[in-house]
NUMI-566700 format. One record per residue: residue in three letters; x, y, z of N, C-alpha, C in turn; residue number from 0; chain. Coordinates in nm, 3 decimals. Example, Ala and Ser with C-alpha at 12.3 -4.5 7.8 and 13.67 -1.06 7.14 Angstrom:
<atoms>
+------+---------+---------+---------+---------+---------+---------+---------+---------+---------+-----+-------+
! rest !    n_c1 !    n_c2 !    n_c3 !   ca_c1 !   ca_c2 !   ca_c3 !    c_c1 !    c_c2 !    c_c3 !  nr ! kette !
+------+---------+---------+---------+---------+---------+---------+---------+---------+---------+-----+-------+
!  ala !   1.319 !  -0.569 !   0.780 !   1.230 !  -0.450 !   0.780 !   1.320 !  -0.330 !   0.780 !   0 !     A !
!  ser !   1.285 !  -0.225 !   0.708 !   1.367 !  -0.106 !   0.714 !   1.290 !   0.003 !   0.787 !   1 !     A !
+------+---------+---------+---------+---------+---------+---------+---------+---------+---------+-----+-------+
</atoms>
This chain:
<atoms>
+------+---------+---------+---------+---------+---------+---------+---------+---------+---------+-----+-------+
! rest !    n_c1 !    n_c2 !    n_c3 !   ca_c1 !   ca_c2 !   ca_c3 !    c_c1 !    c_c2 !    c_c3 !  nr ! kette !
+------+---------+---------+---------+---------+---------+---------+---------+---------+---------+-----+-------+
!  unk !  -0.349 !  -1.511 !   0.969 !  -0.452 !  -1.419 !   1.008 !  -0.385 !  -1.290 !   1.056 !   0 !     A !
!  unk !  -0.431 !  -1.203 !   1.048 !  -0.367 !  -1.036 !   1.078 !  -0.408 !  -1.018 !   1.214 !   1 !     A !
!  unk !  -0.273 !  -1.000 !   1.313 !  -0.309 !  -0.997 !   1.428 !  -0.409 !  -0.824 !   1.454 !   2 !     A !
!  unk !  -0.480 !  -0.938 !   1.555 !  -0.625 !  -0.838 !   1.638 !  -0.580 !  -0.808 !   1.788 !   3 !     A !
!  unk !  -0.589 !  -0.688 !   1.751 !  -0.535 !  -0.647 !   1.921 !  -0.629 !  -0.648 !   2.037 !   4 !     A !
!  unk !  -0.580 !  -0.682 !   2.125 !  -0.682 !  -0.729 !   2.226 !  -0.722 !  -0.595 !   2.303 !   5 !     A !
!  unk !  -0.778 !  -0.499 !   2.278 !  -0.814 !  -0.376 !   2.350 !  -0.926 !  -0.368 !   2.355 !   6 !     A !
!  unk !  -0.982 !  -0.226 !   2.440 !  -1.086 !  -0.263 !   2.544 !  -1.140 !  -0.133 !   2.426 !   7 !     A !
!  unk !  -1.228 !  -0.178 !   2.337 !  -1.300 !  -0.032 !   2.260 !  -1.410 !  -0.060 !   2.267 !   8 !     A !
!  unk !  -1.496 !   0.050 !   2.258 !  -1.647 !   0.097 !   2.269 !  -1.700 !   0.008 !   2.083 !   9 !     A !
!  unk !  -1.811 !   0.069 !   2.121 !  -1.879 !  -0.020 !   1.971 !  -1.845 !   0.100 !   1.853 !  10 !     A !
!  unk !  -1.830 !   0.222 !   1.863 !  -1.809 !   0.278 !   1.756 !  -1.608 !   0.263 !   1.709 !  11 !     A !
!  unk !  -1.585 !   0.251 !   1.801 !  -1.431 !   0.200 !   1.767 !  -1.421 !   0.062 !   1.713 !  12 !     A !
!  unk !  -1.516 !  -0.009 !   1.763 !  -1.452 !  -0.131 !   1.658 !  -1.579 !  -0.160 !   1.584 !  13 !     A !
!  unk !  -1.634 !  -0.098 !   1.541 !  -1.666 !  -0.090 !   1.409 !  -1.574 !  -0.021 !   1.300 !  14 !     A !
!  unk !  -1.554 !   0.062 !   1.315 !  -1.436 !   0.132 !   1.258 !  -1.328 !   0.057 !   1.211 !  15 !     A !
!  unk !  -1.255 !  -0.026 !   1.342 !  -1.154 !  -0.095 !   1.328 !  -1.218 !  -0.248 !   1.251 !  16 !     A !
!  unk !  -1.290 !  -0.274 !   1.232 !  -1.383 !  -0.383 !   1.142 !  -1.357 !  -0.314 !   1.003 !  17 !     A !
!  unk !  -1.429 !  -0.181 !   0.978 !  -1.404 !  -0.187 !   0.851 !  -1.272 !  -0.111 !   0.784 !  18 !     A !
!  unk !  -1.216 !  -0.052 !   0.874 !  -1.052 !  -0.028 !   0.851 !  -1.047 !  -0.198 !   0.782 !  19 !     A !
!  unk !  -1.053 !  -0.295 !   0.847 !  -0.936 !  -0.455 !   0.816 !  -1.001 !  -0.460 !   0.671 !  20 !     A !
!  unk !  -1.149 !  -0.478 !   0.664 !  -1.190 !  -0.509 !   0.550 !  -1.150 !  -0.426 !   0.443 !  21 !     A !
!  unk !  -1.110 !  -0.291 !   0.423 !  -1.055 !  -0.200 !   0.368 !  -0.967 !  -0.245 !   0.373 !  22 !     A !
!  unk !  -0.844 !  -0.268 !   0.431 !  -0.678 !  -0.358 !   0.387 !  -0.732 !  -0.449 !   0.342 !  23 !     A !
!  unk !  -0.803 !  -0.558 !   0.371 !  -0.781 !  -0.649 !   0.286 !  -0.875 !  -0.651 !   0.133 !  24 !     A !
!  unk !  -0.936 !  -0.585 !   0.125 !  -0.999 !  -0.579 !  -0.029 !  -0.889 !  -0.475 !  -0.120 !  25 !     A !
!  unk !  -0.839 !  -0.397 !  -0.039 !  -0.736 !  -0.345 !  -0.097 !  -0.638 !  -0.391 !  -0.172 !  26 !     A !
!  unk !  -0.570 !  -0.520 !  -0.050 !  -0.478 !  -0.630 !  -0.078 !  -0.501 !  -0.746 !  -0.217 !  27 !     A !
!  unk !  -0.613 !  -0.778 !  -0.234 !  -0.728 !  -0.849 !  -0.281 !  -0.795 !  -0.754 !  -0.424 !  28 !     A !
!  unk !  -0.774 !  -0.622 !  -0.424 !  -0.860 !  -0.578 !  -0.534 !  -0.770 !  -0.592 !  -0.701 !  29 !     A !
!  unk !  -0.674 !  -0.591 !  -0.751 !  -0.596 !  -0.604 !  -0.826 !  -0.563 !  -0.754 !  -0.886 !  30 !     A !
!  unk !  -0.579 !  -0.832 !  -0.814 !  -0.577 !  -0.995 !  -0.807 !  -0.699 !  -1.032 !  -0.900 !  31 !     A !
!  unk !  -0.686 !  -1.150 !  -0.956 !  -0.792 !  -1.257 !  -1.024 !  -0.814 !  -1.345 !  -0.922 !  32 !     A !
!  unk !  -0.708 !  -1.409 !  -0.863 !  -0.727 !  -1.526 !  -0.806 !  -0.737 !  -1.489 !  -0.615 !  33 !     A !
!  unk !  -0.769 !  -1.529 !  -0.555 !  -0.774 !  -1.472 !  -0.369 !  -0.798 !  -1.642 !  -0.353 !  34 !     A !
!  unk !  -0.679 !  -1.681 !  -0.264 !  -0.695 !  -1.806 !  -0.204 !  -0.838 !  -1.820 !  -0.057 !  35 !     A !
!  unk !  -0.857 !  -1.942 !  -0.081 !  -1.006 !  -1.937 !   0.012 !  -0.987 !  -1.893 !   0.183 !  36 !     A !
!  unk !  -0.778 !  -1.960 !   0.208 !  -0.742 !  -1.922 !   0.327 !  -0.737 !  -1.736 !   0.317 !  37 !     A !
!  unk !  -0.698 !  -1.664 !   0.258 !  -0.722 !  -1.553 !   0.252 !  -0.809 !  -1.502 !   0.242 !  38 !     A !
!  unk !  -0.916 !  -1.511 !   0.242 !  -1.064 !  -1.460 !   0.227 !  -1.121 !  -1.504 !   0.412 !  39 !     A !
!  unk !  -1.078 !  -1.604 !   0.443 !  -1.129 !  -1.698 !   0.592 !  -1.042 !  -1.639 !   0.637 !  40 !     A !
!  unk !  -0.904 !  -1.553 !   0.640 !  -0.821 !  -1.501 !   0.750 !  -0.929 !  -1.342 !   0.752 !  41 !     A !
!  unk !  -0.982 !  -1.272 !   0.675 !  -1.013 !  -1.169 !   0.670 !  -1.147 !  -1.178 !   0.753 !  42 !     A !
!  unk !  -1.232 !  -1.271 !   0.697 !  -1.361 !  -1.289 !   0.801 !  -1.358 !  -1.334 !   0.912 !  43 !     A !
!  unk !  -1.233 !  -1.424 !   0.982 !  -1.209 !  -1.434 !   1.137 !  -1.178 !  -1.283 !   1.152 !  44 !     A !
!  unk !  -1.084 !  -1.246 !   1.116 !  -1.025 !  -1.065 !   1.218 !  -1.148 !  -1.001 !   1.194 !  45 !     A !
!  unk !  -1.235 !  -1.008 !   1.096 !  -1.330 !  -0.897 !   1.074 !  -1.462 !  -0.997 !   1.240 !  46 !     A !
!  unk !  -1.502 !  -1.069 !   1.237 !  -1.593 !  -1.158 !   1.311 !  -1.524 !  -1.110 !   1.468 !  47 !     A !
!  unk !  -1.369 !  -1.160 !   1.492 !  -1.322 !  -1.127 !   1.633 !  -1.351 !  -0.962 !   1.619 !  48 !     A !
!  unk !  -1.335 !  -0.872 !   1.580 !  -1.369 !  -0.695 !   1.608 !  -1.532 !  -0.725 !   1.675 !  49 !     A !
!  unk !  -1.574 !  -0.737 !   1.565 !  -1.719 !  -0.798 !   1.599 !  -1.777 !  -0.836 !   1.682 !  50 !     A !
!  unk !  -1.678 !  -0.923 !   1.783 !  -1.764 !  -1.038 !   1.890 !  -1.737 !  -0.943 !   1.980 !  51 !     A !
!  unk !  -1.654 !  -0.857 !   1.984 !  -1.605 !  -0.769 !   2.102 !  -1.751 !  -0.651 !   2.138 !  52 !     A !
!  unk !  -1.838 !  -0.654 !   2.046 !  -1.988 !  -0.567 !   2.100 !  -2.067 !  -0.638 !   2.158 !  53 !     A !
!  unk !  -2.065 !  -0.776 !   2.147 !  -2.181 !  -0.908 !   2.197 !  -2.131 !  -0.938 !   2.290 !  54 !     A !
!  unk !  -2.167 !  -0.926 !   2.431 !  -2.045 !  -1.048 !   2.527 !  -2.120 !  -1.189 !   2.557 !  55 !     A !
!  unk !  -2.189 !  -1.180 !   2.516 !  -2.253 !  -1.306 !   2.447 !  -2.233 !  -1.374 !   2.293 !  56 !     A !
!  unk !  -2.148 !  -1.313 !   2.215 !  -2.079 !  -1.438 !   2.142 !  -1.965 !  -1.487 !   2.172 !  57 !     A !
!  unk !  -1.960 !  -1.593 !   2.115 !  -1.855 !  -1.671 !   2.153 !  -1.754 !  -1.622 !   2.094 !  58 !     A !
!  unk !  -1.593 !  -1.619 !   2.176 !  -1.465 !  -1.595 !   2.084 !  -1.440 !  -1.669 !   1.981 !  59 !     A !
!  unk !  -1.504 !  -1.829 !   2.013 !  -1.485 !  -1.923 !   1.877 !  -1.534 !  -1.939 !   1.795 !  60 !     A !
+------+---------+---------+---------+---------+---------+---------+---------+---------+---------+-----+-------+
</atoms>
């Protein structure tokens, strides 16, 4: 999984930083036929943790 830095950002920063990852990784991913299922599930945890950081009511897990 692509480490997620643990910083203290507002909701328009990590949205940003949400779709910055998804941008590397479709990037990483766009040239390919094949994308293993763990590579697709490392991209939607880092993209989900940016995410949980606007809810403090979701869970980290």
């Amino acid at each position: 999984m692509t480490e997620v830095q643990d910083l203290d950002f507002d909701n328009d920063d990590s949205i940003r930083e949400a779709m910055s990852l998804i941008d590397r990784g479709l990037g990483d991913i766009s040239e390919r036929q094949i994308v293993s299922t763990s590579e697709v599930a490392d991209l939607l945890l880092d993209v989900r943790s940016v995410l949980a950081r606007l809810d403090p009511e979701v869970s980290p897990n």
